[in-house]
C-alpha positions in Angstrom: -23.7 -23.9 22.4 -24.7 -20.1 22.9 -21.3 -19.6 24.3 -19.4 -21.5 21.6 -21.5 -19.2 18.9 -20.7 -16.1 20.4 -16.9 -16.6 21.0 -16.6 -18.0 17.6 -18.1 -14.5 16.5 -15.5 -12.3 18.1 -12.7 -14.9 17.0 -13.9 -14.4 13.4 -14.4 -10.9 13.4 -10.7 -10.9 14.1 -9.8 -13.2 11.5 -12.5 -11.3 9.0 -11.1 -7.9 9.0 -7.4 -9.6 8.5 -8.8 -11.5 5.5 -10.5 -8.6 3.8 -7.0 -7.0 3.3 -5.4 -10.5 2.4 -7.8 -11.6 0.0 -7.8 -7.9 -1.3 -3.8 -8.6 -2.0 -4.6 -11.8 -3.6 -6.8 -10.7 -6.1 -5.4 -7.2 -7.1 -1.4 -7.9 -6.6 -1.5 -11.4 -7.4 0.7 -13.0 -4.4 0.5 -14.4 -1.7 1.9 -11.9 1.2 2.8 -13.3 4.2 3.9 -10.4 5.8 0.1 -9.3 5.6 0.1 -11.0 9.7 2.7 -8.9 10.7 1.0 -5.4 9.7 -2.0 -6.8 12.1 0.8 -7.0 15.3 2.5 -3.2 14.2 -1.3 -1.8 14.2 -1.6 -3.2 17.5 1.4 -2.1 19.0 1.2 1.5 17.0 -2.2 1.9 18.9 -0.7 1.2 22.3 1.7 3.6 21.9 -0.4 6.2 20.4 -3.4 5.6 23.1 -0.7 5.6 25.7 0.8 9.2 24.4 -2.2 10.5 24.5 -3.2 9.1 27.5 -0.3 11.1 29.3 -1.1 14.1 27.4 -4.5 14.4 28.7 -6.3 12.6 31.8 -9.5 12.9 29.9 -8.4 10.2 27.5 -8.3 8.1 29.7 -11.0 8.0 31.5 -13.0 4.5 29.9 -16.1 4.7 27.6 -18.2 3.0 30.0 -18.8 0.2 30.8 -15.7 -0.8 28.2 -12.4 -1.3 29.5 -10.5 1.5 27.4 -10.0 5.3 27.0 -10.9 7.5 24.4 -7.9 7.5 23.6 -7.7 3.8 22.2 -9.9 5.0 19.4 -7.8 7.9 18.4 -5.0 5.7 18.8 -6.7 3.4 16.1 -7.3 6.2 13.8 -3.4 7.0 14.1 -2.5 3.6 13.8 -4.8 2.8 11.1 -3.2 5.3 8.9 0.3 4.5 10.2 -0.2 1.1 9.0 -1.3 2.0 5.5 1.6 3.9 5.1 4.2 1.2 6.5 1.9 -0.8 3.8 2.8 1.1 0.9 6.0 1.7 1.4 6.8 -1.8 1.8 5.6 -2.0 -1.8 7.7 0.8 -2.9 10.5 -0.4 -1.2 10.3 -4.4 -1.8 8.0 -5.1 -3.4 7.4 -3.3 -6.8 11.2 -3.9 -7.6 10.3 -7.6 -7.7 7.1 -7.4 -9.4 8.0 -8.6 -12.9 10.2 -11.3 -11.5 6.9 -13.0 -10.8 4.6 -14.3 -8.0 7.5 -16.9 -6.4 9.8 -14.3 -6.1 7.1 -12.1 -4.5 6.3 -14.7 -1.8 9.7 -15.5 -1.1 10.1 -12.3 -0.4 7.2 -11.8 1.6 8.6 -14.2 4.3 11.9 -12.3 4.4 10.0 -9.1 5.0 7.6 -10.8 7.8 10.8 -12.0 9.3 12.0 -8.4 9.6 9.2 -7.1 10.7 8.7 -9.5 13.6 11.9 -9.3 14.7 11.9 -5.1 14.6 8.5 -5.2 16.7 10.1 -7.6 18.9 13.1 -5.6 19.6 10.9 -2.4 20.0 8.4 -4.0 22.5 10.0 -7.1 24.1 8.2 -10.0 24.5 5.8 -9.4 27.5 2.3 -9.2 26.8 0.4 -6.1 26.5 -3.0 -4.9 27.0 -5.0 -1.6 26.0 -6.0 -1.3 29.6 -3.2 -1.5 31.4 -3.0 2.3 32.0 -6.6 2.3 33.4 -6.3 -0.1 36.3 -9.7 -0.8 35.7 -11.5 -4.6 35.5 -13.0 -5.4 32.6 -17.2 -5.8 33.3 -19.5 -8.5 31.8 -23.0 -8.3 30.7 -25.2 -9.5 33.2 -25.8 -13.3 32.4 -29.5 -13.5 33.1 -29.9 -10.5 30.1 -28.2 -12.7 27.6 -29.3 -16.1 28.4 -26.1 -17.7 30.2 -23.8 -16.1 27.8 -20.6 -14.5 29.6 -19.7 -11.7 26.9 -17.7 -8.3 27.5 -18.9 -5.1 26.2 -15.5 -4.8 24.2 -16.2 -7.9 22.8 -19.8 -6.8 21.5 -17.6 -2.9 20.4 -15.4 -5.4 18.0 -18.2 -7.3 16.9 -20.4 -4.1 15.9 -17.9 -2.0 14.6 -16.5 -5.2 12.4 -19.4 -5.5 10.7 -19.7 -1.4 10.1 -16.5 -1.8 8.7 -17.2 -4.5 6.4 -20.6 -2.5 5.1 -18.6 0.4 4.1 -15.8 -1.3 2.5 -18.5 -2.9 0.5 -20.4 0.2 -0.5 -17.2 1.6 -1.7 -15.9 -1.2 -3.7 -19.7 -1.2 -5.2 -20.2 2.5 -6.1 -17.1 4.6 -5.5 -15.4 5.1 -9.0 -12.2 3.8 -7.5 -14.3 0.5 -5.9 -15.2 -0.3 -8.9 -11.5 0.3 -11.1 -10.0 -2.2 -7.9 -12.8 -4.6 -8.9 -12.1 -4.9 -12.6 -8.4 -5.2 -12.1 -9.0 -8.0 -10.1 -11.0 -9.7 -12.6 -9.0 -8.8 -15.7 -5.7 -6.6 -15.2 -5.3 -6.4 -19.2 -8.7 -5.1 -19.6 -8.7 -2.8 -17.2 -5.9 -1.2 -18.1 -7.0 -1.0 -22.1 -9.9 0.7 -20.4 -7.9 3.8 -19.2 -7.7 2.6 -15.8 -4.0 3.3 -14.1 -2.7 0.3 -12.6 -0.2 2.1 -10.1 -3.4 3.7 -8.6 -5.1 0.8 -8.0 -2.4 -1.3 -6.5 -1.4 1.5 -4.3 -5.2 2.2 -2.8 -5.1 -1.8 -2.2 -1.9 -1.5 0.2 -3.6 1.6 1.7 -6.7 0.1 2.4 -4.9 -3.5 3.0 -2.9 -1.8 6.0 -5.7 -0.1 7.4 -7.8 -3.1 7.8 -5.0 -4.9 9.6 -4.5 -2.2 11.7 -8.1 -2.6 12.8 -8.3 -6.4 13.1 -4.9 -6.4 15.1 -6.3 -3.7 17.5 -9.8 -6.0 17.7 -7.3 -8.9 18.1 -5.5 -7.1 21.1 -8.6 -6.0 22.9 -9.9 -9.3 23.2 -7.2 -11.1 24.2 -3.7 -9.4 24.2 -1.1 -8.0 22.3 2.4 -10.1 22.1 4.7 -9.6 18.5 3.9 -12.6 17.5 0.8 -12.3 17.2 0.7 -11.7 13.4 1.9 -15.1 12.8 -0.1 -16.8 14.7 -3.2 -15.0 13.2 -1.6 -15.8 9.5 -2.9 -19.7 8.7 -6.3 -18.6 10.1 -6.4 -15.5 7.6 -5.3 -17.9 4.8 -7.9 -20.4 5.6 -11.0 -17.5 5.6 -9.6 -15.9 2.3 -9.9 -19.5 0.5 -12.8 -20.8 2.3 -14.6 -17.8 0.7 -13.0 -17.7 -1.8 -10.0 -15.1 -3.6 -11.7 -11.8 -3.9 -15.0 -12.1 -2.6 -15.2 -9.3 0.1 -18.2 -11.3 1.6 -17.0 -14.7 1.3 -13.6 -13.6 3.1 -16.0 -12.4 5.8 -18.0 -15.5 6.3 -14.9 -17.7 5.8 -13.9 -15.7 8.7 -16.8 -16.2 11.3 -16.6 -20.1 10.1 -13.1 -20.2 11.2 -13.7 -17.9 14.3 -16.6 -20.8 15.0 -14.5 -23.8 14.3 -11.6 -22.9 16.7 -14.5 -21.7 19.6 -16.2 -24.9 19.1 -13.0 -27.3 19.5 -11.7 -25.7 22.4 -14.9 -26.7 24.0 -15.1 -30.0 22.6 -11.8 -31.4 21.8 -9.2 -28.9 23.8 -7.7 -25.9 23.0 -4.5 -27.7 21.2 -6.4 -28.5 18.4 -8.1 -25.4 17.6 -6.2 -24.9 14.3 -6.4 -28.0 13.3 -9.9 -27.8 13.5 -10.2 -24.7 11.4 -8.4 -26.5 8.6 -10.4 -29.4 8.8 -13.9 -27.5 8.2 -11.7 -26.2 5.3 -10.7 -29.2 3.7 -14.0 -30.7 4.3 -15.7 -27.4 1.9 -13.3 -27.0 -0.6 -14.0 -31.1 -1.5 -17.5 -29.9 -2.5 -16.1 -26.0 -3.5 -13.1 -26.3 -4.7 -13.0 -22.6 -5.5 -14.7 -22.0 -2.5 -17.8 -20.4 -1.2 -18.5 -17.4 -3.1 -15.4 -18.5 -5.7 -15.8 -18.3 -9.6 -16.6 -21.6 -11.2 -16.0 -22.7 -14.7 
């Protein structure tokens, strides 16, 4: 059970960090993107290639962080990707979809699969198909905590790096939704658009800092997602129905509800590849879903009326 619990941790810090910038979409922009999955797989990839670069540029980024399994300059990359991301973000906006914004939310999503399609495909053709891995450069093994320290449970130290700096992440982007002046102008439009704009607040900003922010937080869950498992360009898809299911487990626009919705997922897939087999582990996500939003249909931390 100790093992279950702690892989259903790193699984939903994964799934967490995607869902903040999902559910962040939902509530400010009004749509359902599902192209959000594929900005996860081009943060991964843009961090490979950046860690990589600088990698060859100088040998002392990569030498690993010991005892983790990457360089130094893995978390440079990140920055670079992070910011890459936010930008490929936006300009998707620009480009897509602000054009299509009055034509209403259906057009929006309809569009949103277009541009995942596109994206997937462009990543594909860029990387190929094979697998990847941040360490691959290092030639190193990846070491595990000693089992007798942590009572029987067989956990990386990257795997304990995701799940700390996950929930730093999460702590900040609280703290500035709660007392930075544009935190709290994201939070009204999200609760009343027309009111928040009578109020003097501008619209365009807000929707723009959400694709910023939105990118760089699926630029940091597809990095987490490649360091504990591996990077391949679908991997954005396959992380998609699991970000959906955190975001309305929670419930729309609840930073911490998307966050628990995410270690519930992350638990329900750890526990049914122990218990029922790894085929049905999105299935079982789903059903812990269903089961919650019988009692809350709005759910966990979702507005009632």
């Amino acid at each position: 059970m100790l093992q279950i619990l702690a892989d259903g941790l790193i699984i939903g810090s994964v799934v967490a960090l995607g869902a903040l910038g999902l559910s962040m979409t939902l509530s400010i922009v009004r749509f359902s993107n599902f192209s959000h999955g594929e900005l996860l797989g081009w943060g991964a990839y843009m961090a490979l290639v950046a860690s990589t670069a600088l990698n060859s540029t100088s040998q002392a980024f990569a030498t690993p962080i010991a005892p983790f399994s990457f360089g130094w300059g893995l978390l440079l990359g990140l920055l670079l990707a992070g910011a890459l991301t936010a930008i490929l973000a936006l300009g998707l906006d620009t480009i897509l979809f602000k054009r299509l914004r009055k034509q209403g939310s259906i057009t929006l999503v309809i569009a949103s699969f277009g541009a995942a399609l596109a994206l997937r495909n462009l990543l594909l053709f860029w990387q190929g198909g094979i697998p990847r891995y941040y360490s691959e450069n290092l030639q190193i093994a990846i070491a595990f905590l000693p089992r007798g320290v942590w009572g029987g449970l067989r956990v990386t130290p990257d795997q304990m790096f995701v799940l700390a700096l996950t929930l730093v992440t999460v702590t900040g982007l609280h703290l500035f939704l709660r007392h930075s002046t544009l935190g709290r102008s994201m939070r009204a439009t999200a609760l009343n658009p027309g009111l928040a704009r009578v109020t003097g607040i501008d619209p365009e900003r807000v929707l723009r800092a959400t694709w910023l922010i939105g990118g760089v937080l699926a630029a940091v869950a597809g990095v987490f997602a490649g360091l504990t498992v591996q990077m391949r360009p679908t991997m954005g898809v396959d992380l998609l129905l699991p970000l959906f299911a955190a975001v309305i487990l929670g419930g729309v626009g609840s930073i911490w509800g998307a966050v628990l919705g995410g270690f519930i997922v992350g638990l329900a897939e750890s526990a049914s590849v122990t218990l029922v087999g790894a085929e049905y582990r999105s299935a079982a996500a789903f059903v812990v879903l269903i089961a919650i939003l019988m009692v809350r249909p709005r759910g966990l931390f979702g507005e009632t009326h």
